[in-house]
N, C-alpha and C positions, 0 to 999 in steps of 0.2 A: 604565566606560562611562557615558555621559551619559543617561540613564535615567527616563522619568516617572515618578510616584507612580501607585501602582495599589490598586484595593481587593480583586483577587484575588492570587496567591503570583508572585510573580517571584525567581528565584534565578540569583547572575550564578555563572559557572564550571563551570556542573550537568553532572555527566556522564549521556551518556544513554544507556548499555550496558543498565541495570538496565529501559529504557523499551523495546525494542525484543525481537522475540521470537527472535533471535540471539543477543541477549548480548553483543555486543560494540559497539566504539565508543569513542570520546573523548569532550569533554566539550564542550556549544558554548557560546557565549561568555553566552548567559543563558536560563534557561528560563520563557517568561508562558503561566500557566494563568490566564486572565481569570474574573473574578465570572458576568459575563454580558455579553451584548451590547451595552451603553452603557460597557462595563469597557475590553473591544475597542476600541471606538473613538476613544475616548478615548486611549486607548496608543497605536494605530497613526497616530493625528494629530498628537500630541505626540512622535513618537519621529525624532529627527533622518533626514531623509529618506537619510542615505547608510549605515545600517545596513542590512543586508538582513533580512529575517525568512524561515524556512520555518516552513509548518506542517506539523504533525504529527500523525498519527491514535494507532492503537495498537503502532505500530511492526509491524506485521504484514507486508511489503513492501519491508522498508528494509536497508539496509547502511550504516552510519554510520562511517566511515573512522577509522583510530587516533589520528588527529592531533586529530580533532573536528572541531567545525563554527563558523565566521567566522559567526555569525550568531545574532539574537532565535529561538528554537523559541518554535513557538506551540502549545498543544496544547488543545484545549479540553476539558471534563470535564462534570461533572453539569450545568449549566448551560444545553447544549448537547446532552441525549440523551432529550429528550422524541419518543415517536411519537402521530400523532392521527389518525383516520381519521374523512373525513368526504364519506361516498357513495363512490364510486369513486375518490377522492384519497387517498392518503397522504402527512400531511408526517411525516419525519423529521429531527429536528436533526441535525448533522453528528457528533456523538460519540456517536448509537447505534449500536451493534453491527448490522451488518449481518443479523445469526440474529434479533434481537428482531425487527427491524422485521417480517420474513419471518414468525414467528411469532404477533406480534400480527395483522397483516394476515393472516393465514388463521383465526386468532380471529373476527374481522371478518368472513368470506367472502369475503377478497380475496386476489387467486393473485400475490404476490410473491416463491413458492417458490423462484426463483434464486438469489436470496440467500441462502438458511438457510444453505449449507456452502462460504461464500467468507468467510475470515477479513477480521477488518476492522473499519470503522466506515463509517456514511455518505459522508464526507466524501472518503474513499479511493476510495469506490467510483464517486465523481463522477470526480475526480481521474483514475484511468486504466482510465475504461468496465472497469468488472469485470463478469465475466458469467459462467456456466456452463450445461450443460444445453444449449445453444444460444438463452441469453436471455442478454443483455447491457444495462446502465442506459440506454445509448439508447436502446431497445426502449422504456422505462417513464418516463422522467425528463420533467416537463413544463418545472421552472425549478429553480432556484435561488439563493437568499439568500442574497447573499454581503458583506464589508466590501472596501472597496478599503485598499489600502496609505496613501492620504491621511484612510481614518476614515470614507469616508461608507456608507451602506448602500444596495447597488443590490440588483435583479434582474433575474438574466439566463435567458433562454430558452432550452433546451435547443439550438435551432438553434442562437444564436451560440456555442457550446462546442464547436462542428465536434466530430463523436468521431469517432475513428477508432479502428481496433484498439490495444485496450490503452492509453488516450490521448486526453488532450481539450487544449481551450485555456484552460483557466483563466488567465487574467491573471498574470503572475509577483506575488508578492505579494501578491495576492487571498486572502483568507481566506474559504470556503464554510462557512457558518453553518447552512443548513438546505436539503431540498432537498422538492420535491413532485413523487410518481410518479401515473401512471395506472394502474390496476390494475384487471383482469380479477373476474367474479364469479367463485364457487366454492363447493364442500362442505367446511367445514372441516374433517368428518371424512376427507373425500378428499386432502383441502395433508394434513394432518395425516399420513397415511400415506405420500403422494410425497414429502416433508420424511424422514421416516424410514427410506425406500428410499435413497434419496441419500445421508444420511448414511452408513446400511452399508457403500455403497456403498467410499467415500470411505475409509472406515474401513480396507478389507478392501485395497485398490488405494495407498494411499500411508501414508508414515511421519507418523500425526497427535501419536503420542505423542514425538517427537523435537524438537530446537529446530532449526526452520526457521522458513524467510519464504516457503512456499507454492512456485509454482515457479517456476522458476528462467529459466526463457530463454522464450521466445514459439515459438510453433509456427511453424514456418517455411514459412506459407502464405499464398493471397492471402487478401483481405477487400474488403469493400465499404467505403462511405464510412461505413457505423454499426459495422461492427466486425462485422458478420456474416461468418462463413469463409464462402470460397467453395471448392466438396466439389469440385472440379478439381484441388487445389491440397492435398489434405487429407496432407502430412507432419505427423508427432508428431515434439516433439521430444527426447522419452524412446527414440523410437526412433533416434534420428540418432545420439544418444550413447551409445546401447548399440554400436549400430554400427560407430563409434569406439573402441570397448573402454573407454568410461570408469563405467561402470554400476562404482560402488564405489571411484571414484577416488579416493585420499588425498590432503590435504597438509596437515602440520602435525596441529592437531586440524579442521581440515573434511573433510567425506566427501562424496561425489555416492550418495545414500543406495538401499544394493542394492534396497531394496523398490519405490523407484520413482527412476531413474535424473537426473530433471529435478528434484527434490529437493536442495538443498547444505543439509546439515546442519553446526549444531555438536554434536561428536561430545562432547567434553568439553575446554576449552581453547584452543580456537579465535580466533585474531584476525580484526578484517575482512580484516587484509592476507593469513590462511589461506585464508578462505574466497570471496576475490574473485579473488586468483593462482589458487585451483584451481577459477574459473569459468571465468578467459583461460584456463586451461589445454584447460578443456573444449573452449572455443570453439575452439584453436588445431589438436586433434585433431580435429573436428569439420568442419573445413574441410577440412584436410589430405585427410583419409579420402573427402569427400562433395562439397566444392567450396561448400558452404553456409555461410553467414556466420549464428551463431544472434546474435539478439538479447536484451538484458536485459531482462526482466522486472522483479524486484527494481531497484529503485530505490537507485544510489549515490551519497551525499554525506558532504561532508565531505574534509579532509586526511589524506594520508597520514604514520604515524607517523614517528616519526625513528627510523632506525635504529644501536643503537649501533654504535660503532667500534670496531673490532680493535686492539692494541698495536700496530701499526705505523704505521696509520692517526692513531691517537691519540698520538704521535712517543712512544713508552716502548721 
């Protein structure tokens, strides 16, 4: 590949199974961890305008297909995971953890408690309105600092990011570098305990100690234009597929995990093409059964692997 000079780690061929909290995956065609923000731009202006780039958070959300991904992964690192609180503002860079930000900001006296127990990084959480509890980043999000695909450094306003449930309009290509929330006063030692209920919570209700990507389909309910549910409308979708009979479903090494049925784990072994045939799968019983179409949650990219041929196939 035709490639600029960089002063942070760029690696062509990088498989990215080991970066994702599934585990599985091919390899895409290169992976740029930038210095910092003048690193970024620099790359993304010099980089022949007909490669695609995706960025990438901590793989928390992702399924990255066996075949790999046609494409620059961008992923940004320490450079990128500064929090800073100042009055009722929090900025966060796009590669802090979602739980720090939420942490410090209750440090602070400031109630960003939604966050603590949604796996992640900031930049994901722009990406597709993550929310729990009934708070969601539209709720909080004022802008954010993002690089365009051509290298320059904008900012954009919560409004023009339209969120809707589980989903925004980032720019294709866009790289979200930092973002700034409003945030609520508080007793730290009160965040500090609702952080702690939650997590239990969390703890006690879904498979945390398993390799997953959080859950798996979207609740099959209405929402408003910020991604607020609306309690008219209030299906789970743990229950559609218990319903289904797929609560434990196998295939290959992926599992639709008994502890909590909206769960696709890798069980030990698993490919993406395990674990995404025994999503369609779910989907397929799920309709059958209920007439409901679930949608994906977990985010797929990338090619599918090749699979080998049979002797017959292969003319022996």
């Amino acid at each position: 590949m035709n490639l600029p000079d960089v002063r942070g780690t760029l690696t062509e061929d990088r498989s990215l199974a080991e970066l994702t909290w599934l585990r599985v995956g091919g390899p895409a065609d290169a992976l740029f961890q930038p210095a910092d923000r003048d690193d970024l731009c620099d790359f993304l202006r010099d980089l022949p305008s007909d490669i695609p780039v995706f960025p990438m958070g901590v793989g928390s959300n992702l399924i990255v297909r066996d075949g790999g991904l046609r494409a620059v992964v961008i992923r940004l690192g320490r450079g990128f995971n500064g929090i800073e609180v100042d009055g009722d503002r929090i900025h966060a860079g796009a590669a802090a953890l979602d739980a720090h930000v939420a942490r410090k900001a209750a440090a602070a006296a400031r109630d960003l408690t939604f966050l603590r127990t949604i796996p992640g990084s900031i930049g994901g959480a722009v990406k597709m309105n993550a929310g729990c509890y009934g708070s969601y980043t539209a709720d909080h999000l004022i802008e954010v600092e993002a690089v365009t695909r051509d290298g320059k450094v904008v900012t954009i306003p919560a409004a023009d990011l339209h969120f809707v449930y589980r989903s925004s309009a980032v720019p294709d290509g866009t790289i979200v570098t930092r973002a700034t929330f409003h945030a609520d006063p508080g007793d730290p030692a009160e965040l500090e305990a609702r952080m702690a209920d939650q997590l239990a919570k969390r703890d006690a209700t879904q498979p945390t100690k398993d390799r997953s990507a959080g859950s798996t389909f979207r609740n099959p309910a209405g929402f408003s234009s910020t991604g607020r549910a609306d309690d008219t409308h209030d299906l789970k979708a743990w229950k559609v597929i218990d319903d289904a009979g797929m609560r434990g479903a196998t295939r290959g090494g992926a599992i639709m995990s008994p502890k909590h049925s909206n769960f696709l784990v890798n069980a030990g072994g698993a490919t993406a093409a395990d674990l995404e045939g025994l999503g369609e799968e779910v989907r397929k019983k799920v309709f059958d059964s209920s007439g409901l179409t679930l949608e994906w949650e977990i985010m797929r990219v990338g090619e599918p692997g090749v699979t080998p041929k049979g002797p017959s196939e292969a003319g022996d």
